[in-house]
gemmi code that builds the backbone of each chain (N, CA, C; Angstrom):
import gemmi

chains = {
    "A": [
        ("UNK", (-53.392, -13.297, 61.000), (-54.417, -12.326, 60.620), (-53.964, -10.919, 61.020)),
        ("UNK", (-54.103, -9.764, 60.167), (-53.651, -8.941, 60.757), (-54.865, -8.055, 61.417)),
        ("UNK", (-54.267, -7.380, 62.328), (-55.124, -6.397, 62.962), (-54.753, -5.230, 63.474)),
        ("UNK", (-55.837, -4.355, 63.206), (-55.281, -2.905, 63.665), (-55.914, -2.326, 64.652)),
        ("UNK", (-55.497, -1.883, 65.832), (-56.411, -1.344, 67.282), (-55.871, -0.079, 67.411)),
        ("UNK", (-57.336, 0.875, 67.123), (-56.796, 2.097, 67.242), (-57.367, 2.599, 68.581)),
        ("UNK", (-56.858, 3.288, 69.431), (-57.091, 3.881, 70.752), (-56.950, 5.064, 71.135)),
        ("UNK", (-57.276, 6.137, 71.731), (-57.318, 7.536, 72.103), (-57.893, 8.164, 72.072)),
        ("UNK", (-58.990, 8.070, 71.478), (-60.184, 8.980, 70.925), (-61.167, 9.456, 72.335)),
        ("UNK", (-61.668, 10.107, 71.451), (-62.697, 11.006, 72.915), (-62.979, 12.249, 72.659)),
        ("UNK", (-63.509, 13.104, 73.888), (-63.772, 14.376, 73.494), (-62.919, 15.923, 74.014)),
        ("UNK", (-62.620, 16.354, 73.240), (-61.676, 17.350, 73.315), (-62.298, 18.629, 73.575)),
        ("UNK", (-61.782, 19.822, 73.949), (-61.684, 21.219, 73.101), (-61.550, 21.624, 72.539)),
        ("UNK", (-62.066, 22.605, 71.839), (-61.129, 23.053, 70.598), (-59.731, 23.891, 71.192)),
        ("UNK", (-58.556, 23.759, 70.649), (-57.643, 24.443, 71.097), (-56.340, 23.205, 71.987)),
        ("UNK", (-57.132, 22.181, 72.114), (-56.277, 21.065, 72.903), (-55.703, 19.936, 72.070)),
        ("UNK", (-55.473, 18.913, 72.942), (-54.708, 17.701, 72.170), (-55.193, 16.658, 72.510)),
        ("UNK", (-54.980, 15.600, 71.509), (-55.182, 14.235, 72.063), (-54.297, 13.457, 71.088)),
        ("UNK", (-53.585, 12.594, 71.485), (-52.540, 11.407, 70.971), (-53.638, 10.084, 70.462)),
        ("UNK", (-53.861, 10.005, 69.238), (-54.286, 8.641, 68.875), (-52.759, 7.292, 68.819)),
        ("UNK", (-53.212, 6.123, 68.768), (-52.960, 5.143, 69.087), (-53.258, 4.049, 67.811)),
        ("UNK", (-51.875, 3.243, 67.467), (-52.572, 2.069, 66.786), (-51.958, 0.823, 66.920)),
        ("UNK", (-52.337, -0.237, 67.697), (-51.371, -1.446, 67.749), (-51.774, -2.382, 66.693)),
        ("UNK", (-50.564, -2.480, 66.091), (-50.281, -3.311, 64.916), (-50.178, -5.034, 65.365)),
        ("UNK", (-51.147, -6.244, 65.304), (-50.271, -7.477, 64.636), (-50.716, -8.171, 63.752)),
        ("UNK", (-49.815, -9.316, 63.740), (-50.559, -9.884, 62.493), (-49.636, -9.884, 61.026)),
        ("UNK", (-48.651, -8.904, 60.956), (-47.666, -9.054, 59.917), (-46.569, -8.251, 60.322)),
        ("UNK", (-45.784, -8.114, 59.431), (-44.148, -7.172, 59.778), (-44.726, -5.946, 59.718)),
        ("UNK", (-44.468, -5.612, 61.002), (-45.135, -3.909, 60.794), (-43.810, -3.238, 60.236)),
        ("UNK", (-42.527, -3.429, 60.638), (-41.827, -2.682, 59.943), (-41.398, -2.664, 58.607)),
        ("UNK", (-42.447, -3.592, 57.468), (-41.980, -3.623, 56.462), (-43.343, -3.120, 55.553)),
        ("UNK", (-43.782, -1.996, 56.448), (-44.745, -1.436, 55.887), (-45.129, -0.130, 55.882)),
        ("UNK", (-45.482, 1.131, 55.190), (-45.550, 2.469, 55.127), (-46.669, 2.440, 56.018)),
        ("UNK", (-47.408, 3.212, 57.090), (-48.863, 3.322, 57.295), (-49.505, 4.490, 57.251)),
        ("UNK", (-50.582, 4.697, 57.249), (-51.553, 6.103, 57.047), (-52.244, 5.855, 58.606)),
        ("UNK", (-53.039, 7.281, 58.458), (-53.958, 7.555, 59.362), (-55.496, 8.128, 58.122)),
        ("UNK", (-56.597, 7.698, 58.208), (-57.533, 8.298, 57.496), (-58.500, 8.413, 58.281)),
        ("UNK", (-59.509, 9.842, 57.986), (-60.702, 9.669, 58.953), (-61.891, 9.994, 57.974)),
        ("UNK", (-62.814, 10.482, 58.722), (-64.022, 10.192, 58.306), (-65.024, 10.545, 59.142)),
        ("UNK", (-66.034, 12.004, 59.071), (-66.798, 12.336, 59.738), (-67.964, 11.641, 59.553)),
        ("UNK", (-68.685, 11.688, 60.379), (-69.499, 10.415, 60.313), (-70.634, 11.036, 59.842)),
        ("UNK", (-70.909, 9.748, 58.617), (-72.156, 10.240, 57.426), (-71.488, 10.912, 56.378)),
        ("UNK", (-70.271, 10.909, 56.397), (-69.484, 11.484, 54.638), (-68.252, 10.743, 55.015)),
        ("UNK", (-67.721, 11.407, 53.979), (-66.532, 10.482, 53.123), (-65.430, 9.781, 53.354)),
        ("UNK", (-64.085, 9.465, 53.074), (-63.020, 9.260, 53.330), (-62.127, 10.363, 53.128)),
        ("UNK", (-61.132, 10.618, 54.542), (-60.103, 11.549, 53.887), (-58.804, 11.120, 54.762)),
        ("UNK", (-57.986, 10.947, 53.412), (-56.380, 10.751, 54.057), (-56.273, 11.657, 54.808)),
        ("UNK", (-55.227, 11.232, 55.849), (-54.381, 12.797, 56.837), (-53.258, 12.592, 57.079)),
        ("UNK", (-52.714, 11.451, 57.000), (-51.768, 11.341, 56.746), (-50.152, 10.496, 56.583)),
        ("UNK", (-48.978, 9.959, 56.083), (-48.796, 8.650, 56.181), (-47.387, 8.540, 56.366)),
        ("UNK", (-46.904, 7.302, 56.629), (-45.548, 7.848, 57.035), (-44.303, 5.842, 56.730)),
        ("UNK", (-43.535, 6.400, 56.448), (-42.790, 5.166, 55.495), (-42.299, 4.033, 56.440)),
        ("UNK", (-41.690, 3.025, 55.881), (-41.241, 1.989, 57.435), (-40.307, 2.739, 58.325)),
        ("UNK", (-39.664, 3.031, 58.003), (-38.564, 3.664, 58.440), (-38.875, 5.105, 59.238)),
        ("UNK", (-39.755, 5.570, 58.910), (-40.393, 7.100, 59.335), (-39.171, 7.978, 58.538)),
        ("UNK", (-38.457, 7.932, 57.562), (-37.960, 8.858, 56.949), (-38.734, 9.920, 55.838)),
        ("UNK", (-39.919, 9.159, 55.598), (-40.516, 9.992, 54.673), (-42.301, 9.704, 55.168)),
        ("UNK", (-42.685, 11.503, 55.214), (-44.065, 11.120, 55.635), (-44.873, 12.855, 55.256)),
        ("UNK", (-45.931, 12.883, 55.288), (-46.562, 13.554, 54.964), (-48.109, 13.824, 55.262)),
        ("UNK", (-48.957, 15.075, 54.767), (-49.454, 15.216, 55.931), (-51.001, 15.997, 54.410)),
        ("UNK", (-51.933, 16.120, 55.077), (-52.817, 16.300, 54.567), (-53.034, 18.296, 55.003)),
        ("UNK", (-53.242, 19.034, 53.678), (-53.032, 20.605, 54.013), (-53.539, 20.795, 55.123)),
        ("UNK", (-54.820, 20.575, 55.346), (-55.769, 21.039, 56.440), (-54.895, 20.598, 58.171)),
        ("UNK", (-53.916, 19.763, 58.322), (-53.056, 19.546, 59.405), (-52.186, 20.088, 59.668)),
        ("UNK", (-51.514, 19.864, 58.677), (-50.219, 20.204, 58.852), (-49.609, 21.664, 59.584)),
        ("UNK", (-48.427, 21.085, 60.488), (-48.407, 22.293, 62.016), (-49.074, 21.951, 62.783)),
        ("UNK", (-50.144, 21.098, 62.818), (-50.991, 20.798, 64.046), (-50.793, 19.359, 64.154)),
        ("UNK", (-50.727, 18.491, 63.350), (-50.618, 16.897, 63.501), (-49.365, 16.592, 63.471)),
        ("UNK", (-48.773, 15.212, 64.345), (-47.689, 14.919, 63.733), (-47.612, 13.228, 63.884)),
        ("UNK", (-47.231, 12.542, 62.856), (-47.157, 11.383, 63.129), (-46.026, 10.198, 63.328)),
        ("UNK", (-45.805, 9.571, 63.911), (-44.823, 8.190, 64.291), (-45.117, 7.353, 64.362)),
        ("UNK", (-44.223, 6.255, 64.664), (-44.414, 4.691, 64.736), (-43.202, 4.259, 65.543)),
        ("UNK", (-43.134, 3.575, 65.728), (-42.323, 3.061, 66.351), (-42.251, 1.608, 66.585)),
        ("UNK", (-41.901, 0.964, 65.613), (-41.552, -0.215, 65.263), (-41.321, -1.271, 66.206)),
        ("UNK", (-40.282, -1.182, 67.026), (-40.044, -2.147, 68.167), (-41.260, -2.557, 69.533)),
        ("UNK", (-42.035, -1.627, 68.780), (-43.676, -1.416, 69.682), (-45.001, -2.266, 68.734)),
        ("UNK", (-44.598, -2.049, 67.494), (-45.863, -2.467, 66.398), (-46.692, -1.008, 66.482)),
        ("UNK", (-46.392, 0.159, 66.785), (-47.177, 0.801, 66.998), (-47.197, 2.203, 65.883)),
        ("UNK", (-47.969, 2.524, 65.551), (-48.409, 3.957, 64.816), (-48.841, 5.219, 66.094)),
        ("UNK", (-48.409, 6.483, 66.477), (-49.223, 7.336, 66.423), (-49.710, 8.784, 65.601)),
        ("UNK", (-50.804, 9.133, 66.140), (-51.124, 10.574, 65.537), (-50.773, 11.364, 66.935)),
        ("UNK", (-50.079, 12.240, 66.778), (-50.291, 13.451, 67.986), (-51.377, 14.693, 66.973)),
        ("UNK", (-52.500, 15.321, 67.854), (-52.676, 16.184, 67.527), (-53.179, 17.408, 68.348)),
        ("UNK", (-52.858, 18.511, 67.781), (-52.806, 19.615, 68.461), (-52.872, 20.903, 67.685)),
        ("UNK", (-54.006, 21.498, 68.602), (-54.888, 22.897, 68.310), (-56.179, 22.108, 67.561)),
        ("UNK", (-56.273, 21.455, 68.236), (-57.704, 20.721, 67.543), (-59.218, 21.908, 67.043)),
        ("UNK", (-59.344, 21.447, 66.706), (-60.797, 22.247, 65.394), (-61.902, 21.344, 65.315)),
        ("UNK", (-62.718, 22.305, 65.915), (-64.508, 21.040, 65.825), (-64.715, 20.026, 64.243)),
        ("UNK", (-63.719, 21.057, 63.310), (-63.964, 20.470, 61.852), (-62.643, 19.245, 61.706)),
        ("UNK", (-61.913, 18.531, 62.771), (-61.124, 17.669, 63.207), (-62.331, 16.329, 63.686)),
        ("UNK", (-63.073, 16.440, 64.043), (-64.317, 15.994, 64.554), (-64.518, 14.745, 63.650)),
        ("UNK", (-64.135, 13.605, 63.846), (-64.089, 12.688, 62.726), (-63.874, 10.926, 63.157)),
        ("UNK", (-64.224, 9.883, 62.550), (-63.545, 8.565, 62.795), (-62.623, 8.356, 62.729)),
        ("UNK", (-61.204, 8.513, 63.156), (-59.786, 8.275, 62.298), (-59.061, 6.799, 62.058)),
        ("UNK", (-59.196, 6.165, 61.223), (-58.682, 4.886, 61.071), (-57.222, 4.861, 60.581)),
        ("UNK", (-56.832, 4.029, 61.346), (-55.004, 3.359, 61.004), (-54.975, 2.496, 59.804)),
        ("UNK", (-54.321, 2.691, 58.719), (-54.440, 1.648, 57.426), (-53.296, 1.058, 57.637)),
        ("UNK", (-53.108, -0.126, 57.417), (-51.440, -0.510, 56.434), (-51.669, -0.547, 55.226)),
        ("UNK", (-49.981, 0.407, 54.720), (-50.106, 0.600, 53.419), (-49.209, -0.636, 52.930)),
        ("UNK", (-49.539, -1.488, 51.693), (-49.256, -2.332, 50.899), (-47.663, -2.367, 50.170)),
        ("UNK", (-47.111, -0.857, 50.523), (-45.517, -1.065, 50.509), (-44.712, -0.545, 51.550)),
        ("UNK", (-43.593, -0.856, 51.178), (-42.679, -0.392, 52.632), (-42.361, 1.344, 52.181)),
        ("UNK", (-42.473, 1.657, 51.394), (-41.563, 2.806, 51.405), (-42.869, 3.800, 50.867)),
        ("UNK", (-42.804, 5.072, 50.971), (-44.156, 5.939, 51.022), (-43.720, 7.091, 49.652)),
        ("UNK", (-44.431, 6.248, 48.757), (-43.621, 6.205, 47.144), (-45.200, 6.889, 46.887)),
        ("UNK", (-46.416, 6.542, 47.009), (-47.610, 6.577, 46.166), (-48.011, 5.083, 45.619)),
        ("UNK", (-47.125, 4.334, 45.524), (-47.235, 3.131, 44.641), (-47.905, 2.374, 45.309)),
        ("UNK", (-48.371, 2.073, 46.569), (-49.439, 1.572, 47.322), (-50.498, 1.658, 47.413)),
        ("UNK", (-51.146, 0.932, 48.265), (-52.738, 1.234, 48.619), (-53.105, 0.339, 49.697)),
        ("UNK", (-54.440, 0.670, 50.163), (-54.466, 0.553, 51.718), (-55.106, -0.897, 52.145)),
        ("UNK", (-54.330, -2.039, 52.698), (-54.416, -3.166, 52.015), (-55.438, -3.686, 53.517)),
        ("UNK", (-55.166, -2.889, 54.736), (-56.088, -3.568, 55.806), (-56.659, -2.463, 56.960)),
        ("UNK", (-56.966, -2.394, 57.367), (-57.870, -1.337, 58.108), (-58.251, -1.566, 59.784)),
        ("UNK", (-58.110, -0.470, 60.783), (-58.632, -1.088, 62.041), (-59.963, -0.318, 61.842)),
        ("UNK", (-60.772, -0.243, 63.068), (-62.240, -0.196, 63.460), (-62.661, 1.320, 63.619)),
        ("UNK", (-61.366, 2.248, 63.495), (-61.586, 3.046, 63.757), (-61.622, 3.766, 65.331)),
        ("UNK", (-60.766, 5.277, 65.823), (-61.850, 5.836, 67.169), (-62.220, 7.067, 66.980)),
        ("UNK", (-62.787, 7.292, 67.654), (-63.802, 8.865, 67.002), (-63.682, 9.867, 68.022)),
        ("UNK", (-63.145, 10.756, 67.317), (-62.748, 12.381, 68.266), (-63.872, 12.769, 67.982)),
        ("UNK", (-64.121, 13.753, 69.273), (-64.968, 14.953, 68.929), (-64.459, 16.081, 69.585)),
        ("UNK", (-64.269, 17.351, 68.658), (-64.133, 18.446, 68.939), (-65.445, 19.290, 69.493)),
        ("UNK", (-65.015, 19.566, 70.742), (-66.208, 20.358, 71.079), (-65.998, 21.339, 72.636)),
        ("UNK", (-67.224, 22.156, 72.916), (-66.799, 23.131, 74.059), (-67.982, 22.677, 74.583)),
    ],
    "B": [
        ("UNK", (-55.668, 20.918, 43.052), (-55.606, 19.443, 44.110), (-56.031, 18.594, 42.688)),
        ("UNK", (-56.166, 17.811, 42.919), (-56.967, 16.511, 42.387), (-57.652, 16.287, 42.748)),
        ("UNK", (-58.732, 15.890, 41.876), (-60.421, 15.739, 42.604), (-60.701, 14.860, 41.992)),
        ("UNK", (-61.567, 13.706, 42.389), (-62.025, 12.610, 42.001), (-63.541, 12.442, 41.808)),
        ("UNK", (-64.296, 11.921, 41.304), (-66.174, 12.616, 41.215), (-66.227, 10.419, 41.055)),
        ("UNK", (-67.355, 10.736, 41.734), (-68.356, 9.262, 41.876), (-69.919, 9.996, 42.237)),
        ("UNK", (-70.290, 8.981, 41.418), (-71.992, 9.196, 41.461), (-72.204, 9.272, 42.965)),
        ("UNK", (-73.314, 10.032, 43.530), (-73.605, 9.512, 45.230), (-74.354, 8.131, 44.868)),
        ("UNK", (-74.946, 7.915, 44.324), (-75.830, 6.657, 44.441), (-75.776, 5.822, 43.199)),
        ("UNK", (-75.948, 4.650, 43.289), (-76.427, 3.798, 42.262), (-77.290, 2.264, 42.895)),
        ("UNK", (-78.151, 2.250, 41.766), (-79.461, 1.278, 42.193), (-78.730, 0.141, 41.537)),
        ("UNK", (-79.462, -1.121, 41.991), (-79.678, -2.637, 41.217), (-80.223, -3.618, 41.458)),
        ("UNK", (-80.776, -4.572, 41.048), (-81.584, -5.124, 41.252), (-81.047, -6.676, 41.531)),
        ("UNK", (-81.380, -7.477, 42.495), (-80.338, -8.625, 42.718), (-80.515, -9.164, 41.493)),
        ("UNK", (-79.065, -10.151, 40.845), (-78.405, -10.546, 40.366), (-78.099, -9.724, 38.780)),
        ("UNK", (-78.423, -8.250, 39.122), (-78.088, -8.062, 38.155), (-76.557, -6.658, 38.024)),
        ("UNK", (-75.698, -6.426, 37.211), (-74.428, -5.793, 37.643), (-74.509, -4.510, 37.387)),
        ("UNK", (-73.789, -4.178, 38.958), (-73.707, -2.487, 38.986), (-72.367, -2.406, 38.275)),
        ("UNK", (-72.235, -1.013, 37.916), (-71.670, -0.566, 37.622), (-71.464, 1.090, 38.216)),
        ("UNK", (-69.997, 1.553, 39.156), (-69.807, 2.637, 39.625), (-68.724, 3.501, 39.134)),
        ("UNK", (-68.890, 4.425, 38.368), (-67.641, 5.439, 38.026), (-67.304, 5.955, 39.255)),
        ("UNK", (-65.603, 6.214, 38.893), (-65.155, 7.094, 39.125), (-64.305, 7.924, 38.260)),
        ("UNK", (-64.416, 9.587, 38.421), (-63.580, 10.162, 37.332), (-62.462, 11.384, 37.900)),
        ("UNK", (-62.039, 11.432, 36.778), (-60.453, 12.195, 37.282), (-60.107, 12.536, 36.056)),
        ("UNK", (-59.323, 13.725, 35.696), (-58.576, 14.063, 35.061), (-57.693, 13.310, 34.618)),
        ("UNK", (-57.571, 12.722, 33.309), (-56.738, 11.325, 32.752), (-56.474, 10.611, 33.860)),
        ("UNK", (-57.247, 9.912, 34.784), (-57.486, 8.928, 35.902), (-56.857, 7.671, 35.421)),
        ("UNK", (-56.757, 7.544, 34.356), (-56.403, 6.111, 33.339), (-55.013, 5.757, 33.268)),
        ("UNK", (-54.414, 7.227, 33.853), (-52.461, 6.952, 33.856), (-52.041, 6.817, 35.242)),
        ("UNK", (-53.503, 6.510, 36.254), (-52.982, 6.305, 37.662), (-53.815, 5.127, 37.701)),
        ("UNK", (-53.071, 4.274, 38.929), (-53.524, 3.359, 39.595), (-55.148, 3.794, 40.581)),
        ("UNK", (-55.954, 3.038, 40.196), (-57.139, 3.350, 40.992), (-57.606, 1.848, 41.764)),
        ("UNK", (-57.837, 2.665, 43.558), (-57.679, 1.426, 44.479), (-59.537, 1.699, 44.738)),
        ("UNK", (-60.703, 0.215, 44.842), (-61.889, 0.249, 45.629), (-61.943, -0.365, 46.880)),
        ("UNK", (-62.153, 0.772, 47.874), (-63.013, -0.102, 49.049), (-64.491, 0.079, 49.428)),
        ("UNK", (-64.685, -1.077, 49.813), (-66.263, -1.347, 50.370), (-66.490, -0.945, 52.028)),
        ("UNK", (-67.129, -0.009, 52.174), (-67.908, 0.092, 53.226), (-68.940, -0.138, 53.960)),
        ("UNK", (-69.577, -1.041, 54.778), (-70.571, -1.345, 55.457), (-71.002, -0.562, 56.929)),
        ("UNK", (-72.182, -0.107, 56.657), (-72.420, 0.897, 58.207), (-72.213, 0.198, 59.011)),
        ("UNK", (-71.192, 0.883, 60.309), (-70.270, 0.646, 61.397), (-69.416, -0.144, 61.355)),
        ("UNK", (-68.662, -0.137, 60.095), (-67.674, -1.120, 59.562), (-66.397, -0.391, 58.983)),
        ("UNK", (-65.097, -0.910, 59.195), (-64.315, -0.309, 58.483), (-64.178, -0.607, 56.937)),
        ("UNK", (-63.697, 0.338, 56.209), (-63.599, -0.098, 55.094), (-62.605, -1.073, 54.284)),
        ("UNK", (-63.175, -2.369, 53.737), (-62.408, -3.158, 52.597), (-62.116, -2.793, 51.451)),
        ("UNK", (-60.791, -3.686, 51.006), (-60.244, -3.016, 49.900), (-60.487, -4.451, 49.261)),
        ("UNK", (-61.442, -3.825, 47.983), (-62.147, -4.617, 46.751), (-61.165, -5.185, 45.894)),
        ("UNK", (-60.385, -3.870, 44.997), (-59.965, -4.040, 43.511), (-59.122, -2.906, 43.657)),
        ("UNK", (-57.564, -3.546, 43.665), (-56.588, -2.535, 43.682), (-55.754, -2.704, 42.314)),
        ("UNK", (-55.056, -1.539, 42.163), (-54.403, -1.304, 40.662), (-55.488, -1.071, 40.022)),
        ("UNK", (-56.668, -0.774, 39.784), (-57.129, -1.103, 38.752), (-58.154, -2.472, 38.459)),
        ("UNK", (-58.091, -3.180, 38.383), (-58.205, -4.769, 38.252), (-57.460, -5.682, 38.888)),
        ("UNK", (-57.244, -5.205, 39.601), (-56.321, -6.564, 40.547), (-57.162, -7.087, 42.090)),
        ("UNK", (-57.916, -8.078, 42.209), (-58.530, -8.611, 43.679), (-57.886, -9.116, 44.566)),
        ("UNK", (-57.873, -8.286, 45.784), (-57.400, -8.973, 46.822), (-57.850, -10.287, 47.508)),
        ("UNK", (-56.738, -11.564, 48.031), (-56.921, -12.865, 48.207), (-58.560, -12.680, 48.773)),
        ("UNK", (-59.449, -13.192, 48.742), (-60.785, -13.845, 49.959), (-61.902, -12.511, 49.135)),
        ("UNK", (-61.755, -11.786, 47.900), (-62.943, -11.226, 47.199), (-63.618, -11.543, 46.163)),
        ("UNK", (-64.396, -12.106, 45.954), (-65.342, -12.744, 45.146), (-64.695, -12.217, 43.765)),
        ("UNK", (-64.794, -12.997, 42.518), (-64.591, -12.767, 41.271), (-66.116, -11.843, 40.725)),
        ("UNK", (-66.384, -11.888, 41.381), (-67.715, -10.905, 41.102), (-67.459, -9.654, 40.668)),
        ("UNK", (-66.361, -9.190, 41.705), (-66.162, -7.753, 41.858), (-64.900, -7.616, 40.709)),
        ("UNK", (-64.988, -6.625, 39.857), (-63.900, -6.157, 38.525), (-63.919, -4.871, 38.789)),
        ("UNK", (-62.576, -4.629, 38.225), (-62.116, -3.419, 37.955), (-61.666, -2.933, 36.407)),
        ("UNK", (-61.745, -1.524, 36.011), (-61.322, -1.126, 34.890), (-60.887, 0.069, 34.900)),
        ("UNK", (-59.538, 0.530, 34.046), (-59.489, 2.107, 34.049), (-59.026, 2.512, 32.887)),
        ("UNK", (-60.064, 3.966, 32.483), (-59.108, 4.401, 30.983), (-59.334, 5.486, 30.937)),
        ("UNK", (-58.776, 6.530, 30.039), (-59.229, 7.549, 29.836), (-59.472, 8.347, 30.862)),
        ("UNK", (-60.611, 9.375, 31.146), (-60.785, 9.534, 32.288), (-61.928, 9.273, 33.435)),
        ("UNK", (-61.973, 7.720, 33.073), (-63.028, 7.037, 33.903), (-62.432, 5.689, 34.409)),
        ("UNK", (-62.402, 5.584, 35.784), (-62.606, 3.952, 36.077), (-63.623, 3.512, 36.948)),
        ("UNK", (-64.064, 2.061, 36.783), (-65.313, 1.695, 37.132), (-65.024, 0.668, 37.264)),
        ("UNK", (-66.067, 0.634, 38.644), (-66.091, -0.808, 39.636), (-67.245, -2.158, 39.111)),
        ("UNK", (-67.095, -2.762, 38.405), (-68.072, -3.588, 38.299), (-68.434, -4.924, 38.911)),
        ("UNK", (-69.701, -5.047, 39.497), (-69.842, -6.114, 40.838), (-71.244, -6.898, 40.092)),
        ("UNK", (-70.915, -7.851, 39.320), (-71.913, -8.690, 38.654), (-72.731, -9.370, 39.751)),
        ("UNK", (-73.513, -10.087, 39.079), (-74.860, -10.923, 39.870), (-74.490, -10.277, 41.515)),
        ("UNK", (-75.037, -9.223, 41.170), (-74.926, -8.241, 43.020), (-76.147, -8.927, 43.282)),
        ("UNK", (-75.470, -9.201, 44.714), (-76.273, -9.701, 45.803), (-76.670, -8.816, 47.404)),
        ("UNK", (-77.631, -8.876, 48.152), (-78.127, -8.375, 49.167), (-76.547, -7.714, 49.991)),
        ("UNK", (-75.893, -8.971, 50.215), (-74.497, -8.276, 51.041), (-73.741, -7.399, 49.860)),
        ("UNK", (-74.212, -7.116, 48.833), (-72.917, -6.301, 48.884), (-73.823, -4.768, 48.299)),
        ("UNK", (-74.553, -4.682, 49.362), (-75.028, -3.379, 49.377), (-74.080, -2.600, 50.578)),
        ("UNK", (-74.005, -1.473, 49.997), (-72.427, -0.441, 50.787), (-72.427, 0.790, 50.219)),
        ("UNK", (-71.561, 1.585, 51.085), (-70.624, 2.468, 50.311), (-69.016, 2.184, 49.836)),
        ("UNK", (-68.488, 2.395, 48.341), (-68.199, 2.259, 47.590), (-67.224, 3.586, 47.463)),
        ("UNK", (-65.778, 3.490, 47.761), (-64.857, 4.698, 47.823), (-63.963, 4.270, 46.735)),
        ("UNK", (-63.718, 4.929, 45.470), (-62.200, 4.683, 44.938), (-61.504, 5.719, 45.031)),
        ("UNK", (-59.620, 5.428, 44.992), (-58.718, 6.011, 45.584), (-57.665, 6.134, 44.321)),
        ("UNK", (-56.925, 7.201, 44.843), (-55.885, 6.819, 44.110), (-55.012, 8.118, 44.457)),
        ("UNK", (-53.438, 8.173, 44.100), (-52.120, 8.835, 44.204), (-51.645, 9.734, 43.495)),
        ("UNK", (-51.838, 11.115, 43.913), (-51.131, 12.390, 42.689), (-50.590, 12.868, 43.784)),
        ("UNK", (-49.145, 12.707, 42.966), (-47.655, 13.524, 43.226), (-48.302, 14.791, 43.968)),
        ("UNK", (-49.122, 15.647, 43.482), (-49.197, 17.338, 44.094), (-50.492, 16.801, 45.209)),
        ("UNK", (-51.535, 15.983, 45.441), (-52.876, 15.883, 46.092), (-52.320, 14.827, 47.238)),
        ("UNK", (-51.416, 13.890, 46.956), (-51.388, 12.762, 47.912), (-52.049, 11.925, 47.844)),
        ("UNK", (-52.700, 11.108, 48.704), (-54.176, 10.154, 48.361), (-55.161, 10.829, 48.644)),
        ("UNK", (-56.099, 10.363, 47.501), (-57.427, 11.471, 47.267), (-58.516, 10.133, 46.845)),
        ("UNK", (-59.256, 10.418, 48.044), (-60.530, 9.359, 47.571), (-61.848, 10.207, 47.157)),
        ("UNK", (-62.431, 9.090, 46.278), (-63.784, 9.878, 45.183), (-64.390, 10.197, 46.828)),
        ("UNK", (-65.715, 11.166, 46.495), (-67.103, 11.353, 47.421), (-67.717, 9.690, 48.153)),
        ("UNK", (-67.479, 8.773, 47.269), (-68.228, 7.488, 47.854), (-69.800, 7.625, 46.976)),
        ("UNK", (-70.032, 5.941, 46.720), (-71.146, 5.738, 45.950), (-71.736, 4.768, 46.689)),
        ("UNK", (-72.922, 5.154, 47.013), (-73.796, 3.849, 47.883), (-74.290, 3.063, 47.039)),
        ("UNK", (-74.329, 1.962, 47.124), (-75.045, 0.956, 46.199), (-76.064, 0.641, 46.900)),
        ("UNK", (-77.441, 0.976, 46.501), (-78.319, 0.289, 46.889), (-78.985, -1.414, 46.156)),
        ("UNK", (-79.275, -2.079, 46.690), (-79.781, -3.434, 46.280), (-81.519, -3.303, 46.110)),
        ("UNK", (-82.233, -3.052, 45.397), (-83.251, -2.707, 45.544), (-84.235, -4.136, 45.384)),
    ],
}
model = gemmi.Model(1)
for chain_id, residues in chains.items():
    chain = gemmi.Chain(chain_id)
    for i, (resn, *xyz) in enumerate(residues, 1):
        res = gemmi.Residue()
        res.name, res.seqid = resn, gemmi.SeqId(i, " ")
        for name, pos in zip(("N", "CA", "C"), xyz):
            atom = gemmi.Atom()
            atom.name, atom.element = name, gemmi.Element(name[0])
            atom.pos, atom.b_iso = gemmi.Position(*pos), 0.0
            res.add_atom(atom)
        chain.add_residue(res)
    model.add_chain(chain)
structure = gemmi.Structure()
structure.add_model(model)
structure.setup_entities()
């Protein structure tokens, strides 16, 4: 069964950092692209951002980018988000997906999901 | 960017089939992925490609895409599968871009 445990969340400053967390098992994590998506609570879904098995190819959602950065690290099962200069409008659920191919083409889609942890930006 | 539009809401009445757009600018030459959301739940993925169900989802749930509409259709809807309702999908310049989300109510 696979499963995704995302960890780090909490409450920040604006202006600071916090490292999210995702332990992967349950299938070959390295034969899989993964995302990060969040979701302020009471609206929508929004990608932020995803990154290939290999971490050679990855990308990032406008509103981040310069401030987020993401890895994995395979020999761990693990995904993270680093982020930094956080923004109350960062303030969100962020869930770890696995994406449905190995390589971070578009040609995928988001085949399993963890529980989510929830930042809050605030002073 | 690419923008995707879904109704906020749609009603139904048990056993009878919703039906949820989503639209896009010739949406019909991309792959469009649904997941189901349940409050304090992460979200499932319904009907990917288009029409394609993932193993353990009811044949209930269909997919369709053309033109510039695709739509989720979930026959003889039942009490559980009242949710919110996200479809997705992949442009080269937007990245992944999911619709607003459509709540289905079961009335």
């Amino acid at each position: 069964e696979v499963q995704l445990v995302e960890s780090g969340g909490g409450l920040a400053q604006p202006g600071r950092s916090l490292r999210l967390s995702c332990a992967a098992s349950g299938f070959s994590f390295n034969d899989c692209a993964m995302h990060w998506v969040r979701q302020v609570p009471g609206k929508g879904l929004e990608w932020v951002s995803g990154i290939s098995w290999d971490s050679k190819s990855l990308d990032y959602v406008d509103s981040v980018k310069g401030r987020f950065t993401i890895s994995r690290d395979n020999a761990k099962n693990s995904l993270y988000l680093q982020m930094t200069s956080l923004r109350p409008e960062d303030t969100a659920f962020y869930f770890c997906a696995k994406d449905s191919q190995k390589y971070y083409d578009g040609s995928g889609y988001f085949d399993s999901w963890g529980h989510g942890t929830l930042v809050t930006v605030s002073s | 960017s690419y923008v995707v539009t879904q109704p906020p809401s749609v009603s139904v009445a048990p056993g009878q089939t919703a039906t949820i757009a989503c639209g896009g600018n010739n949406i019909g030459s991309k792959s469009v992925h649904w997941y189901q959301q349940k409050p304090g739940q992460a979200p499932v993925l319904v009907v990917h490609d288009d029409s394609d169900r993932p193993s353990g989802i009811p044949e209930r749930f269909s997919g369709s895409n053309s033109g510039s509409t695709a739509t989720l259709n979930i026959s003889r809807v039942e009490a559980g599968d009242e949710a919110d309702y996200y479809c997705q999908v992949w442009d080269l310049n937007s990245d992944h871009v999911f619709g607003g989300g459509t709540k289905l109510t079961v009335l």
